[in-house]
C-alpha positions in Angstrom: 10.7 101.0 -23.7 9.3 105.1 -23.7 10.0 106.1 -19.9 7.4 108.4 -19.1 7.1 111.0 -16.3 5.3 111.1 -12.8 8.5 109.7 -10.9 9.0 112.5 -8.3 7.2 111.0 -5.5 9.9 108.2 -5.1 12.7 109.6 -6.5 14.0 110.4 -2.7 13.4 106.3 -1.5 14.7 105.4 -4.7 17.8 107.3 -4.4 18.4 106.2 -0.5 17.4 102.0 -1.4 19.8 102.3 -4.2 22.8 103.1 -2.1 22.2 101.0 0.9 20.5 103.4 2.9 17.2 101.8 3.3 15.5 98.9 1.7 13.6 99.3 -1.2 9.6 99.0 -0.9 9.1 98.7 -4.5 10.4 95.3 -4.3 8.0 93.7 -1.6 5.3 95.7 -3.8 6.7 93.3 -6.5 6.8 90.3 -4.6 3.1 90.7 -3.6 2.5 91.6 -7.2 3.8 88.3 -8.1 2.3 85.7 -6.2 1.8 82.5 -7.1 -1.9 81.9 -6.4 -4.4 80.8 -9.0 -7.3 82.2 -7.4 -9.1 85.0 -9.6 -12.2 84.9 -11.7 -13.9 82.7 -13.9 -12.0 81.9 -17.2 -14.1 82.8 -20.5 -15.4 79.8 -22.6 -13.6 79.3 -25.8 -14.5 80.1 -28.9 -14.9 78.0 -32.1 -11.3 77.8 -33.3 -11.4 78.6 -37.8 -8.8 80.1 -40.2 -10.2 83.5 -39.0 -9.9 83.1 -35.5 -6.6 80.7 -34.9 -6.9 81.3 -31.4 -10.3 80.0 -30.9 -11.1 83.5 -29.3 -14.8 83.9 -27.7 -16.4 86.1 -30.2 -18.6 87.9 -27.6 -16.7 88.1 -24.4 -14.9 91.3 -22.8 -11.4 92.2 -23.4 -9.5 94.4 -20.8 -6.8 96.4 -22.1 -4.3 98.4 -20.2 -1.6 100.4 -22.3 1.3 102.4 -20.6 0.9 105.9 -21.3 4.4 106.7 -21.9 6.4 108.3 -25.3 4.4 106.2 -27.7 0.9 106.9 -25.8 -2.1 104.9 -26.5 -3.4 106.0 -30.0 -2.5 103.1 -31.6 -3.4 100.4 -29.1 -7.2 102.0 -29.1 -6.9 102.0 -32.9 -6.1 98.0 -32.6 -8.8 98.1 -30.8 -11.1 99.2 -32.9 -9.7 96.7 -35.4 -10.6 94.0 -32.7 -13.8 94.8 -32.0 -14.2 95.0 -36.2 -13.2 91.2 -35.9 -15.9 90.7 -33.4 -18.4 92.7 -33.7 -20.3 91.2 -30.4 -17.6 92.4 -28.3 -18.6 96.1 -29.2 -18.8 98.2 -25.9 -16.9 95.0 -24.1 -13.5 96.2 -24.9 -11.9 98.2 -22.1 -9.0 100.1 -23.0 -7.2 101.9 -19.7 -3.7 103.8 -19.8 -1.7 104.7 -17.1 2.1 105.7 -16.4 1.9 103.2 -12.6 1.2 100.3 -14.1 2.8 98.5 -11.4 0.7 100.4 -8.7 -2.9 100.4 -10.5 -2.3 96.2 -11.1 -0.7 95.2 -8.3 -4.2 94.9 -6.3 -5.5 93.3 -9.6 -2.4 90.5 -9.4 -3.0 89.5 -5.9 -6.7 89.7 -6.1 -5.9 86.9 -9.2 -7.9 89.3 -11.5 -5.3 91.1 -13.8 -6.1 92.4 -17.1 -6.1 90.3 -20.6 -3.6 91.9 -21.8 -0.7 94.4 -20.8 2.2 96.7 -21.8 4.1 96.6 -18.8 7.1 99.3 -19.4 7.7 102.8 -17.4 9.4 103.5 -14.5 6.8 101.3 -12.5 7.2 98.3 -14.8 6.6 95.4 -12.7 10.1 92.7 -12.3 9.9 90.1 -15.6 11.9 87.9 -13.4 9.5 87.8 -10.4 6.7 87.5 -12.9 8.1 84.5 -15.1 9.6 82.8 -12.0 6.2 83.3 -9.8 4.6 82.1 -13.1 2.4 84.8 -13.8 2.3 84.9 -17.1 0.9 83.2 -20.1 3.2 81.1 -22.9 3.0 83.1 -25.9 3.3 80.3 -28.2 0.0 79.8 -29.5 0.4 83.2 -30.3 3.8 83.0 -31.8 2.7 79.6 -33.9 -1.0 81.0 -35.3 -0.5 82.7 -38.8 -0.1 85.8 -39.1 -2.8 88.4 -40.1 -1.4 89.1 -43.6 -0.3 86.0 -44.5 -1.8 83.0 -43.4 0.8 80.8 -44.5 3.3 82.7 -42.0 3.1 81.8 -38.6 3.7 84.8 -36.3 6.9 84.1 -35.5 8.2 84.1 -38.8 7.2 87.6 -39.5 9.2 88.9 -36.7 12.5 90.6 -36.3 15.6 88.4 -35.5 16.0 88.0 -31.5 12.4 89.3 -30.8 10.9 85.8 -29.7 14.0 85.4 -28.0 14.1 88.2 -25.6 10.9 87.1 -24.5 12.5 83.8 -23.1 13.6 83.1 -19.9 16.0 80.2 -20.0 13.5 77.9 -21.5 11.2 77.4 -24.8 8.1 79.3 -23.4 7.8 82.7 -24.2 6.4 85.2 -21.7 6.7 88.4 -23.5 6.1 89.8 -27.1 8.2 93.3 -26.9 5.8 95.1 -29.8 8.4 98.3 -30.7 11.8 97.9 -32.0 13.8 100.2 -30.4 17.4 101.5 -31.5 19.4 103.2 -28.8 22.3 105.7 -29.2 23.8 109.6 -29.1 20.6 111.1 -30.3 21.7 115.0 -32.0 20.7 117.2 -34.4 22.9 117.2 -37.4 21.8 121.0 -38.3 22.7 122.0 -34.6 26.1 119.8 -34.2 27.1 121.7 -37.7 26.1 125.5 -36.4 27.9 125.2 -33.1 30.7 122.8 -33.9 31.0 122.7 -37.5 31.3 118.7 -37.0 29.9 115.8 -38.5 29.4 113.0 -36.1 32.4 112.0 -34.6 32.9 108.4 -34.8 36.4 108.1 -32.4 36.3 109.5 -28.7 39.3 112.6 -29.1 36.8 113.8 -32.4 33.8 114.3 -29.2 36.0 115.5 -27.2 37.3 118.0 -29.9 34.0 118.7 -30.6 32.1 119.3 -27.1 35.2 121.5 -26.5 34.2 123.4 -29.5 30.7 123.2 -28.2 32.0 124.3 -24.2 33.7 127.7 -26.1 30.5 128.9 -27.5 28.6 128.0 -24.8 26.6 125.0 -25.3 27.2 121.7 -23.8 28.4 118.8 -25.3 26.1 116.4 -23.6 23.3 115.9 -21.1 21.0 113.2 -19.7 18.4 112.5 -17.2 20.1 112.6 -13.8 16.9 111.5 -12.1 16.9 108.8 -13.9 20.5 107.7 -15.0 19.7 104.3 -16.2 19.0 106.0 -19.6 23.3 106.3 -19.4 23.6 102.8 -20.7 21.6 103.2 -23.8 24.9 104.5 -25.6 27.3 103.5 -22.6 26.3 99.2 -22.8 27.5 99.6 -26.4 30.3 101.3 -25.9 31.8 98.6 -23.9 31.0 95.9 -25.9 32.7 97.9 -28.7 35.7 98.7 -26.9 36.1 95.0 -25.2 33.2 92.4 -27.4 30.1 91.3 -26.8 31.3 89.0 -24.3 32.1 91.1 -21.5 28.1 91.9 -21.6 27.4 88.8 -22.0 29.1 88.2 -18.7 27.4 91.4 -17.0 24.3 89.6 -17.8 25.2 86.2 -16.6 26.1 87.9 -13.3 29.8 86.5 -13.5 32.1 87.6 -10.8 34.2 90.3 -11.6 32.4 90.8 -15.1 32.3 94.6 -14.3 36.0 94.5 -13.8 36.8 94.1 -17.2 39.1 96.7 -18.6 36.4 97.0 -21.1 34.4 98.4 -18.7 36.7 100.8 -16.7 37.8 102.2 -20.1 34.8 103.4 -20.7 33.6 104.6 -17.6 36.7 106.9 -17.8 35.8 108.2 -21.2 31.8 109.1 -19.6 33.8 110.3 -16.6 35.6 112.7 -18.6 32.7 114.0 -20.0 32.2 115.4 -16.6 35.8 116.7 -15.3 36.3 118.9 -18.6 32.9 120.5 -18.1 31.4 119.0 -20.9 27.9 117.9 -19.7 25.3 120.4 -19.3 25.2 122.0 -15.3 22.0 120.8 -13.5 21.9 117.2 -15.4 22.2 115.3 -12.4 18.5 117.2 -11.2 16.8 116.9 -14.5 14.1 113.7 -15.4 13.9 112.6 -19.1 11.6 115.1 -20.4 13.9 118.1 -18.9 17.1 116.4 -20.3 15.4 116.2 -23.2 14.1 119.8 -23.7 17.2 121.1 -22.9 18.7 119.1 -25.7 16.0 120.1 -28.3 16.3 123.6 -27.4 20.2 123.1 -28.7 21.2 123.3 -25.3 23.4 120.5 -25.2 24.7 118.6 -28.3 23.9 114.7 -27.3 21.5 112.7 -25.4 21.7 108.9 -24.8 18.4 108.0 -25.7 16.2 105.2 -27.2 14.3 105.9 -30.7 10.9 107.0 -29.4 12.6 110.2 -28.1 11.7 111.3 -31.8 7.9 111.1 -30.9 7.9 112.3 -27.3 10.4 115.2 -28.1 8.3 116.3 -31.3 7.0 119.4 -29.7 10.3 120.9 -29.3 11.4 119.3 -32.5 9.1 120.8 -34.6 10.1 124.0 -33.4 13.2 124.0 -35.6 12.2 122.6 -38.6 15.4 121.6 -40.1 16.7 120.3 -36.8 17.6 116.6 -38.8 17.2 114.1 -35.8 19.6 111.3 -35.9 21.3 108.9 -33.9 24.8 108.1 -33.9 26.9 104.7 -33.2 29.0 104.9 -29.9 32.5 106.7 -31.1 35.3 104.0 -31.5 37.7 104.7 -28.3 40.8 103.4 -29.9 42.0 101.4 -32.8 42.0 98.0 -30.7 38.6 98.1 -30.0 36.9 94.5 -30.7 34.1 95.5 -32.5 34.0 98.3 -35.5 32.2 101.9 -36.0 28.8 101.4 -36.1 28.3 98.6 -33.3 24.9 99.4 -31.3 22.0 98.0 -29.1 18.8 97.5 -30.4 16.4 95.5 -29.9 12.5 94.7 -29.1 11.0 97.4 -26.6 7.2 98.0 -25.1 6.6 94.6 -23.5 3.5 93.2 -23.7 2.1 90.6 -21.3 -0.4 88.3 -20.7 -1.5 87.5 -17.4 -1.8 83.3 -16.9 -5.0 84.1 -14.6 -6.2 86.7 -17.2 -10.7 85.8 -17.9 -9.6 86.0 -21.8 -6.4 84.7 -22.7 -7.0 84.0 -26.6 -8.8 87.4 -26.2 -5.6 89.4 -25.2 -3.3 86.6 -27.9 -5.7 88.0 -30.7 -5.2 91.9 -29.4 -1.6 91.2 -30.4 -1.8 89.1 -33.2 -3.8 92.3 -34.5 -1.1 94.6 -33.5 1.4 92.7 -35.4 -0.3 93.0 -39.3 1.3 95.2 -41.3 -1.3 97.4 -40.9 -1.4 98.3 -37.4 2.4 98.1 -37.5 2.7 100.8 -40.1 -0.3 102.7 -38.0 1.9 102.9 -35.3 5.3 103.7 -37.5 3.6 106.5 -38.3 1.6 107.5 -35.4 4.9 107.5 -32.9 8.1 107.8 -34.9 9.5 104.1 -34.2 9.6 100.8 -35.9 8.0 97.7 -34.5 9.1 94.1 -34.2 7.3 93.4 -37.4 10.0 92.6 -39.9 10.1 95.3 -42.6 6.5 96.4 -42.6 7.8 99.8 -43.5 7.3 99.9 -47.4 6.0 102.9 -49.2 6.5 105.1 -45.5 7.8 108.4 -45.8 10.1 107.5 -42.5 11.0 111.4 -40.2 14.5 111.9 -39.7 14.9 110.2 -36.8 13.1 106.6 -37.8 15.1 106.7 -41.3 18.1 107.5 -39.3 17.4 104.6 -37.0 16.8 102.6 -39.9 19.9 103.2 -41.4 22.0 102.5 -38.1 20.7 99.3 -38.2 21.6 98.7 -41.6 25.2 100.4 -41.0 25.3 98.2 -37.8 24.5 94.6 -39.6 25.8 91.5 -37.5 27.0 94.3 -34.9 23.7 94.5 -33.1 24.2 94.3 -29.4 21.0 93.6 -27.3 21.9 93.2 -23.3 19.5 91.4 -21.0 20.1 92.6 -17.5 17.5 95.5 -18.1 14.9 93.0 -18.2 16.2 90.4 -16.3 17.1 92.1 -13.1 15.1 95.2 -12.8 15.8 96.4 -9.9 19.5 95.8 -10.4 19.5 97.5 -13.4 17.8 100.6 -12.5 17.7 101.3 -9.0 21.2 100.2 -8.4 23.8 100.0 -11.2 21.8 103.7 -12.9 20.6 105.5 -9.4 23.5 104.1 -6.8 26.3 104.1 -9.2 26.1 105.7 -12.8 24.0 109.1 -11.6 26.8 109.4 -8.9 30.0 109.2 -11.1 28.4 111.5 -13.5 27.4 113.8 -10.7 31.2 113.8 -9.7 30.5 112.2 -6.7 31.8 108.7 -7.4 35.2 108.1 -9.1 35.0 105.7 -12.0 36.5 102.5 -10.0 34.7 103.5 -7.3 31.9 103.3 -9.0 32.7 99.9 -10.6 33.5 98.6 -7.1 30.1 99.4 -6.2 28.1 98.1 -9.2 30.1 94.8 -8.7 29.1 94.7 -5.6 25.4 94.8 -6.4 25.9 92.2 -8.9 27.4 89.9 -6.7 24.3 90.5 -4.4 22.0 89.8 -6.7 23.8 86.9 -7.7 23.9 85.6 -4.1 20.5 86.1 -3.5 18.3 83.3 -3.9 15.4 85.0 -3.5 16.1 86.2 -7.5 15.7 83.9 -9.9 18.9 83.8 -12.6 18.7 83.6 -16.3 21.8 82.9 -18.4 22.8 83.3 -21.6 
């Protein structure tokens, strides 16, 4: 998902409901978001169902878009668009397109007015809860999306043009599927090869004592060795969720995700908080981190200011203008560094997995409308549209023939490659929201790597949450 700016204005609540001071609005806002209502407007007739239109979508009926304006902006969901309205030419001036960074605040009087959009990309830092949407059913199975054929082959269904686990992350516990996650994102240590060789004359360094070596090199000339977004720490576990399933398996995430008591206690886990944790005692991570949002973590690391980020992939696209500054900056992203030779899983071991989640809204006017928007977005063309547009692959499988990938897409690429069967892809970000964000990155993770929570302290606290979260009934629990 491309976290986008425009956070300030909670950042103080967020802060105090993530430690326990107060209790956290954002959540009631969900709730009320989430009802369980039918009411709404009138549905749209259907159309005449044909090998063009699968989805028996109503050729002249209005379509209402709205795009999250974040690191991929909305370029290529107005150029899918146009490729919708090309489909159904009647529809021409009946296809609203809106984009927005507070999704959850523009649709949240839409949701309990029962009159949401047709079709959504809920992501950002006001992404409305999955959970509370699926279990306040809210949301339309996807699976006469997922079973029409495809746009450039109609004897492929959908589904079997997409990338292994994509259909699945859209589950919750069942066989309907709630959310098509259009990007594919691969997350990581995001550097510059040219600026990792000028300051520490390294290569990546694939086993913990090689970073530390290096960000000490790094430290001596005055650079840092890492930095992140402080305001938003939940960016930490891009590279950090990997890191312990390298060190202990993909089990213990697999237990974080089921909720599982004591899961955070696993040694796994405390090994490589300590490792992060060091980062910060030996002066390693750039001073003022803990103050800075994404886009000023980010800056400062394009500017060669620091050496490594923990980012996702579309940090190519929303970093470009600082990129292109340094033309021979060679964006890549590296594979958490193996801590020690008895780690479970080898070099190379990350997360990726689908990102930018669209929905569509069960009391939506044009369901088939908002199916078809995405059945569009998924040809190969408008896949490869927005390869090139935004620097990131999609949940197409392959679609990338005869690109000219930038340095950080191939780079992804060839992670995943490097990575084969050791993809790791934890749930509890989209699960548990709230948990996730507010409580385990905010209330735990931004304090240890401000200094001011020790490492099991820090675990003593995020188990805590979990175990609360667990308890509560109120949350609806997914396993897997």
């Amino acid at each position: 998902m491309g976290f986008t700016s425009d956070f300030s204005r909670r950042d103080l609540i967020k802060r105090a409901a993530a430690l326990g001071i107060v209790t956290v609005p954002a959540m009631s806002a969900l709730s009320a978001c989430a009802s369980s209502g039918d009411g709404g407007g009138e549905k749209v007739e259907k159309g005449e169902k044909s090998a063009k239109n699968p989805l028996a979508v109503n050729d002249s009926a209005a379509l209402d878009v709205v795009i999250f304006d974040g690191g991929f902006g909305d370029k290529y969901a107005k150029d899918a668009q146009a490729e919708y309205v090309a489909a159904f030419p009647k529809t021409k001036g009946k296809v609203k397109l809106a984009s927005t960074q507070k999704i959850q605040s523009t649709l949240q009087p839409r949701f309990n007015g029962g009159n949401p959009p047709d079709l959504v990309d809920n992501s950002g830092a006001e992404q409305m809860d999955f959970g509370t949407l699926v279990s306040k059913n809210q949301l339309a199975d996807l699976t006469p999306l997922l079973d029409a054929p495809s746009m450039d082959d109609p004897n492929k269904k959908v589904r079997d043009t997409l990338r292994p686990g994509v259909v699945e992350m859209g589950q919750f516990g069942g066989k309907e599927t709630w959310i098509m996650y259009y990007a594919y994102t691969v997350y990581g240590v995001w550097y510059s090869k040219t600026n990792l060789k000028k300051v520490a004359d390294a290569e990546y360094p694939e086993t913990w004592d090689e970073m530390l070596a290096v960000c000490e090199k790094a430290k001596k000339k005055g650079v840092a060795g890492w930095t992140y977004p402080g305001k938003y720490p939940y960016y930490l576990p891009f590279s950090l969720y990997p890191f312990i399933a390298k060190i202990g398996g993909a089990e213990v995430l697999r237990k974080i995700d089921n909720l599982e008591p004591n899961a955070w206690k696993d040694p796994a886990v405390k090994a490589a908080f300590d490792a992060y944790y060091e980062l910060y005692k030996k002066g390693y991570v750039l001073k003022g981190s803990p103050g800075l949002d994404h886009l000023q973590s980010q800056k400062a690391w394009a500017e060669g200011k620091a050496l490594f980020i923990p980012n996702g992939s579309w940090v190519e696209n929303e970093s470009a203008q600082q990129i292109e500054k340094n033309p021979d900056f060679q964006l890549s992203v590296g594979a958490p560094s193996s801590l020690s030779g008895s780690d479970k899983m080898p070099f190379g071991t990350i997360w990726a997995s689908g990102g930018e989640p669209y929905i569509v809204p069960r009391q939506a006017k044009n369901v088939p409308g908002g199916m078809e928007m995405l059945r569009i977005m998924l040809s190969k063309k408008s896949s490869q549209n927005f390869i090139k547009q935004v620097s990131s692959l999609t949940s197409l499988n392959g679609g990338t023939e005869g690109l000219k990938l930038p340095p950080g897409l191939a780079s992804a690429q060839q992670a995943l490659e490097q990575a084969g069967k050791n993809i790791v892809n934890p749930r509890i970000q989209d699960w548990y929201v709230a948990l996730q964000k507010e409580k385990i990155g905010v209330g735990a993770l931004g304090e240890m790597m401000a200094g001011r929570m020790t490492p099991d302290e820090a675990i003593n606290k995020i188990q805590k949450y979990a175990d609360e979260t667990r308890d509560d009934s109120s949350v609806k629990k997914y396993k897997r």
